[in-house]
C-alpha positions in Angstrom: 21.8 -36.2 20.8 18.7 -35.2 22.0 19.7 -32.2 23.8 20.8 -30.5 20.3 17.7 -31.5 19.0 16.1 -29.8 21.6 18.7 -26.8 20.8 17.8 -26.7 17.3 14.1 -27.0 17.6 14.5 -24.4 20.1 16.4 -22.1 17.8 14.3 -22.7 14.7 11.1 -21.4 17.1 13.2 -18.2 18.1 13.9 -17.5 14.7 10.3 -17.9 13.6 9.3 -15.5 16.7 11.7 -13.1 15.4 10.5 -13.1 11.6 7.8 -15.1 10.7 4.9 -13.3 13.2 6.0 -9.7 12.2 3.6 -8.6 10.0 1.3 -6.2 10.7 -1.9 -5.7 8.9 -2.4 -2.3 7.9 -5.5 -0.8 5.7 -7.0 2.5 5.2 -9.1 4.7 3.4 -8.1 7.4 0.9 -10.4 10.9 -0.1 -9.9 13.6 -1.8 -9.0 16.7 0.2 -11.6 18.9 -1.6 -14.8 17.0 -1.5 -14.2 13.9 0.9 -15.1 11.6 -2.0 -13.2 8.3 -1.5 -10.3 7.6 -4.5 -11.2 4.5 -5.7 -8.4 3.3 -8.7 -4.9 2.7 -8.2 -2.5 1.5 -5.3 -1.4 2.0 -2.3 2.0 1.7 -1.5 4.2 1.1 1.4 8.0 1.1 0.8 11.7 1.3 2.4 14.9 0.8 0.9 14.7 -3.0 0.9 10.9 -3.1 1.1 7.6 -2.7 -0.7 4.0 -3.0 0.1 0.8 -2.6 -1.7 -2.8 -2.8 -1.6 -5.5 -1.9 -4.3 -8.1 0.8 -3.5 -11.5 -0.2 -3.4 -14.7 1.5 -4.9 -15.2 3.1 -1.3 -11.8 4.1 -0.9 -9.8 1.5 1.3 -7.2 -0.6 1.1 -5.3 -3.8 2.9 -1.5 -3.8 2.7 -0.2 -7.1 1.1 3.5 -8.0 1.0 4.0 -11.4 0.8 0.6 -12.8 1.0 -3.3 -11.3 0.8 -3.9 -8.7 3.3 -0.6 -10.0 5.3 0.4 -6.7 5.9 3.9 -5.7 6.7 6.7 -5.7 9.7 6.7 -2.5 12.0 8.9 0.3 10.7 8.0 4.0 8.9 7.4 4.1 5.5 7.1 6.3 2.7 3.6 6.1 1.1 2.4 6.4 -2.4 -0.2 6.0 -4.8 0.4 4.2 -8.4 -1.6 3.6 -11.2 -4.6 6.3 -10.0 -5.8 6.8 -13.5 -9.0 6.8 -14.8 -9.4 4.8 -19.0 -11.5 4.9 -21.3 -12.0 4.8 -25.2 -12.9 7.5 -27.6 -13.7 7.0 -31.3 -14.9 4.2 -33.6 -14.5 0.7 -32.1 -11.7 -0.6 -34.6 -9.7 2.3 -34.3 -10.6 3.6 -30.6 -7.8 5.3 -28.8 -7.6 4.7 -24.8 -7.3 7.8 -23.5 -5.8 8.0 -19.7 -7.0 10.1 -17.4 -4.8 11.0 -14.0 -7.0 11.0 -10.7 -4.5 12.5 -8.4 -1.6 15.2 -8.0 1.0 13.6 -10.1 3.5 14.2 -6.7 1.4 11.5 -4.9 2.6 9.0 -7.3 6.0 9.3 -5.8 7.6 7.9 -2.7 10.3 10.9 -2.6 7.5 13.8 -3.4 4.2 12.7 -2.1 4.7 13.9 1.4 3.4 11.0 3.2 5.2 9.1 5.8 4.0 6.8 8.3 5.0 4.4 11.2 3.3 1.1 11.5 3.4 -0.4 14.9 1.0 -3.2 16.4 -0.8 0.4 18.3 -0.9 2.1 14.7 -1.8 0.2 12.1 -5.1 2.2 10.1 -4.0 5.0 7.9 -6.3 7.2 6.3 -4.9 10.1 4.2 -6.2 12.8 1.5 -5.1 13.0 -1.9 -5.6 16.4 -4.4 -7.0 16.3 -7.6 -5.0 17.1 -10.8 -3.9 21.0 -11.3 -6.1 22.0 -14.0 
């Protein structure tokens, strides 16, 4: 009996060795490609078929990827990157019957996984990753 003990307890730390310490942290820092200045609303996002990622942008730019947890990161594997909710509010007219106007911050193609261009591979060796976003065409 205490040999499959053993056997189980060994299994159920293989298991956790497989899955449970897989995470990778990952953060970054995203600019603008015409000025350098640091995009600082919306989210970053990690995805794969099965998969999703996302950390909020910061007033200087960064961001920590959280999956499951804060700032857990997320397992090894390439990813297609994007940025959601980059918008900039505010409210124009008389308090009682303002209107909040929206404002996009970035490219609208950067606020898709399929369009935005970006693609990375997280790996315990890789795991910072800064990019630049454009402005809005005018």
């Amino acid at each position: 009996m205490q040999n499959m003990h053993s056997n189980l307890l060994l299994l159920l730390v293989l298991l956790c060795a497989a899955g449970c310490g897989g995470q990778i942290k990952v953060e970054g820092k995203v600019t603008f490609s015409d000025d350098g200045l640091p995009l600082t609303a919306g989210t970053v996002n990690f995805v794969t078929e099965t998969f999703e990622a996302r950390g909020f942008l910061q007033a200087d730019g960064t961001y920590k990827l959280s999956s499951v947890g804060k700032d857990d990161g997320v397992p090894p594997g390439k990813y297609r990157v994007y940025v959601s909710d980059a918008i900039e509010r505010f409210r124009e007219g008389q308090e009682e019957t303002a209107l909040e106007i929206t404002v996009p911050l970035i490219d609208p193609k950067f606020a898709s996984a399929t369009e935005s261009g970006l693609e990375f591979e997280v790996t315990s060796s890789q795991r910072k990753f800064d990019f630049k976003v454009d402005r809005p065409k005018k």
